[in-house]
C-alpha positions in Angstrom: 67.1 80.4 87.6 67.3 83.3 89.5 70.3 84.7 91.5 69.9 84.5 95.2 70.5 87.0 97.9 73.9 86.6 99.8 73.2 84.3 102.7 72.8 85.7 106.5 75.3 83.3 108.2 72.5 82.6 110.6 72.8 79.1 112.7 69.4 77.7 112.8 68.9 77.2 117.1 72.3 78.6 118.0 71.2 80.4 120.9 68.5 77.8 121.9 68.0 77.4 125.4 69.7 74.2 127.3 67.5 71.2 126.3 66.3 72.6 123.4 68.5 71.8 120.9 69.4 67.6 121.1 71.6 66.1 118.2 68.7 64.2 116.1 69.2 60.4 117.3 70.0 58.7 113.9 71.0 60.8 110.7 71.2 57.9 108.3 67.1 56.5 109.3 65.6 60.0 109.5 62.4 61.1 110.1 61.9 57.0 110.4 63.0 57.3 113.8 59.9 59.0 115.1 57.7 56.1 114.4 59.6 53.7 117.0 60.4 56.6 120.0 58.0 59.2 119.6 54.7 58.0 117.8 55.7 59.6 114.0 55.6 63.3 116.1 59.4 64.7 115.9 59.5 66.5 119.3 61.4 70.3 119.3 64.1 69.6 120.5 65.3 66.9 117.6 63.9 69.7 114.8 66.3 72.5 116.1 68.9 69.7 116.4 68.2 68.5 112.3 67.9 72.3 111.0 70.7 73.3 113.0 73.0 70.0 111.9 72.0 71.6 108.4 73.4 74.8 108.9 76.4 74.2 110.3 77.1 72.0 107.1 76.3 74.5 104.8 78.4 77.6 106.2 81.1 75.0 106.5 80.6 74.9 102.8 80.6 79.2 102.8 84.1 79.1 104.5 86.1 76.4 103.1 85.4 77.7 99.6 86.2 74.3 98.2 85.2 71.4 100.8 87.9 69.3 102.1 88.7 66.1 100.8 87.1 63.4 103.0 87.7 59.2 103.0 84.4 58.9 103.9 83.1 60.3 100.2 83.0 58.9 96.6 84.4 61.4 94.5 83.1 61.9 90.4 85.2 62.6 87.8 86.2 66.3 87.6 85.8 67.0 91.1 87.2 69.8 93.2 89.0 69.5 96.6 91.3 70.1 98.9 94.1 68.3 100.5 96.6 70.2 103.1 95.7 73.8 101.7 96.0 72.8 98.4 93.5 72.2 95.4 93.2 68.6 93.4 90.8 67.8 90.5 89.6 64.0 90.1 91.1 62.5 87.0 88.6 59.4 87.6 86.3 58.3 90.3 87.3 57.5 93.7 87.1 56.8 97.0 89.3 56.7 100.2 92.4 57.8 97.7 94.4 60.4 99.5 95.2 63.2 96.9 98.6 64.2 97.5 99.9 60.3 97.1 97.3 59.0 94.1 98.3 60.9 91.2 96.8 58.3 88.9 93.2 59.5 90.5 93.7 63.3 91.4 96.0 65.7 89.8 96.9 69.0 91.6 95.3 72.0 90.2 97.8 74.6 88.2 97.7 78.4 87.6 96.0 77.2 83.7 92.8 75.8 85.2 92.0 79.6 86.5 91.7 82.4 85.1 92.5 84.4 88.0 92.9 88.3 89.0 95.4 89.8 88.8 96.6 88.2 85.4 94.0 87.6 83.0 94.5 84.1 80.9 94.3 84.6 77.0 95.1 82.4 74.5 98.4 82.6 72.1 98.5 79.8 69.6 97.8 77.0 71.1 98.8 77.9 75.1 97.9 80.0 77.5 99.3 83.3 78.6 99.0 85.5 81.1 99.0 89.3 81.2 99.1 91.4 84.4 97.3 94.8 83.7 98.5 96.3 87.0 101.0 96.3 89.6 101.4 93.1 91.5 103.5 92.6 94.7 104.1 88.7 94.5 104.9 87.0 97.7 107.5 84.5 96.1 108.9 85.2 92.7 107.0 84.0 89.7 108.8 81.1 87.7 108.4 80.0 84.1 110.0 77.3 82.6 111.3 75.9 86.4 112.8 78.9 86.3 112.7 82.3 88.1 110.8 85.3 86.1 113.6 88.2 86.4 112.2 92.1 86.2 113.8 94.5 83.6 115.0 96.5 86.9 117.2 93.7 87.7 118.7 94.2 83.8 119.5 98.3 84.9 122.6 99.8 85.1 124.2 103.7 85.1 125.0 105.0 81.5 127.6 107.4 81.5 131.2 108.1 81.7 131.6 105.8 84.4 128.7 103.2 84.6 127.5 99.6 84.7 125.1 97.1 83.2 123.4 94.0 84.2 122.7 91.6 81.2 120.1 89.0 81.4 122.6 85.9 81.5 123.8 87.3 84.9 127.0 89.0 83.9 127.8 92.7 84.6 129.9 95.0 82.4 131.1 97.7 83.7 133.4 100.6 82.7 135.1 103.7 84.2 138.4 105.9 84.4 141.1 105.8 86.5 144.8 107.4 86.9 148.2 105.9 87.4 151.1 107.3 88.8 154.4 106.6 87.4 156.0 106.2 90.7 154.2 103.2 91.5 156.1 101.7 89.1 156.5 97.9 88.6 153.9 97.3 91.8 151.2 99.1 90.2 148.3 101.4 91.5 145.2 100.1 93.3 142.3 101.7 92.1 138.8 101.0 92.9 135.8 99.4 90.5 132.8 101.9 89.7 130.9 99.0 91.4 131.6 96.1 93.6 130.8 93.5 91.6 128.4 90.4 93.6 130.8 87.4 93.5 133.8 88.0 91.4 135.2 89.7 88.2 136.5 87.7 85.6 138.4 89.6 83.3 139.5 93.7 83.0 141.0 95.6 79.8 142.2 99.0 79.7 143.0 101.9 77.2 145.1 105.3 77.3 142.9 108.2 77.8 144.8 110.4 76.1 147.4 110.5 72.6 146.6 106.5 72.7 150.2 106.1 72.6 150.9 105.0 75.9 150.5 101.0 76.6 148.2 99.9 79.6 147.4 96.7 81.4 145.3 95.5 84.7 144.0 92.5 86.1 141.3 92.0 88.8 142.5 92.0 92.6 139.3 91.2 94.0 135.7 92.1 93.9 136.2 95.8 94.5 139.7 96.4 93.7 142.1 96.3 90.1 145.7 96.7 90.0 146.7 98.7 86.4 150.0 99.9 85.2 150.7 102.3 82.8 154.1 103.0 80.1 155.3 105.4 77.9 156.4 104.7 74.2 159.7 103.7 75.0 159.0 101.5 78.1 158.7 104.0 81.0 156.4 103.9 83.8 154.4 107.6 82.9 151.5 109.3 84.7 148.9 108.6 82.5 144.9 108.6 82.6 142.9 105.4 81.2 139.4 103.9 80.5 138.5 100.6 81.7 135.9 98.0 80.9 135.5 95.0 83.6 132.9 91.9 83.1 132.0 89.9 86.2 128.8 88.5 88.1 
């Protein structure tokens, strides 16, 4: 069969003059009609009114995409509505079955009956997948699983002296120097994370920075802040540099 030309959107007697175009008298009998009121001879004005009935039906058709599910209509098996902006597929015949609320006679339509731009749908084993040849800017994040997809940014961090990481559970290592001043003494020094963490840090370790012979110790003041002491070998408070490594979320 051959491919037709892209429709014209045309309304059969849109712009008809007043008169001209009258709703034909009775849909269901048809042309019948004309053999009781007008001697079997359809006047003008009921033709522009059937053609024009005809166009408006189909264009509704060229709009909606899908047509809207109706009570009035006896739906076959396998067919393709939609209910509230959304698409259903007819498990089984039916009529006057309101989609959203029969889910023994229409089944909402998922991402695996399409194999839609821009992810192409291939098979792996026996399911589905879906690769994305290009960039995408979702509206809502993806999920898989019930679950939110999460990006390989959101895994980044700064690898150097004094750095972080995010790791995929959610937690956030993170590692840096800092300096305490024996005069501080048994209230400790205050220092500040690399990084605020998010919500809360859970646990901090530290390290001399220098001989390794001096002892250390700090724990977590808030999300931003660590207290740390620092002692010589024989139990003083001693200005001392050290290396820290935090995890929190």
């Amino acid at each position: 069969m051959i491919i037709q030309k892209k429709p014209d959107y045309l309304i059969f007697a849109d712009t008809a003059k007043k008169g001209e175009n009258i709703d034909f008298p009775d849909v269901s009998r048809g042309w019948g009609i004309t053999i009781d009121q007008t001697a079997s001879k359809p006047p003008m004005e009921w033709m522009n009114g059937a053609f024009n009935r005809i166009d408006k039906n189909i264009l509704y058709l060229l709009q909606q995409g899908v047509p809207e599910w109706s009570e009035l209509v006896t739906y076959p098996e396998n067919a393709i509505i939609k209910y509230n902006g959304v698409l259903y597929i007819a498990i089984v015949e039916n009529d006057n079955a309101k989609p959203a609320s029969n889910t023994s006679k229409w089944q909402r339509l998922q991402a695996d009956y399409f194999n839609a731009l821009p992810a192409q749908k291939i098979t792996n084993g026996n399911g589905p997948i879906y690769e994305v040849g290009e960039q995408v800017d979702f509206k809502k994040r993806p999920t898989f699983n019930n679950s939110s997809l999460i990006s390989s940014a959101e895994y980044a961090g700064v690898f150097a002296k004094n750095g972080y990481a995010k790791m995929p559970s959610g937690l956030i290592l993170q590692w840096g120097e800092g300096q305490y001043q024996a005069e501080a003494g048994i209230n400790g020094c205050i220092q500040s994370f690399y990084t605020e963490f998010p919500n809360a840090c859970l646990s901090i370790v530290t390290g001399d920075g220098f001989a390794g012979v001096n002892s250390t110790a700090a724990y977590p003041i808030s999300r931003a802040q660590y207290g740390c002491w620092c002692r010589d070998p024989w139990g003083n408070y001693a200005n001392t540099g050290f290396f820290y490594i935090a995890i929190g979320f």
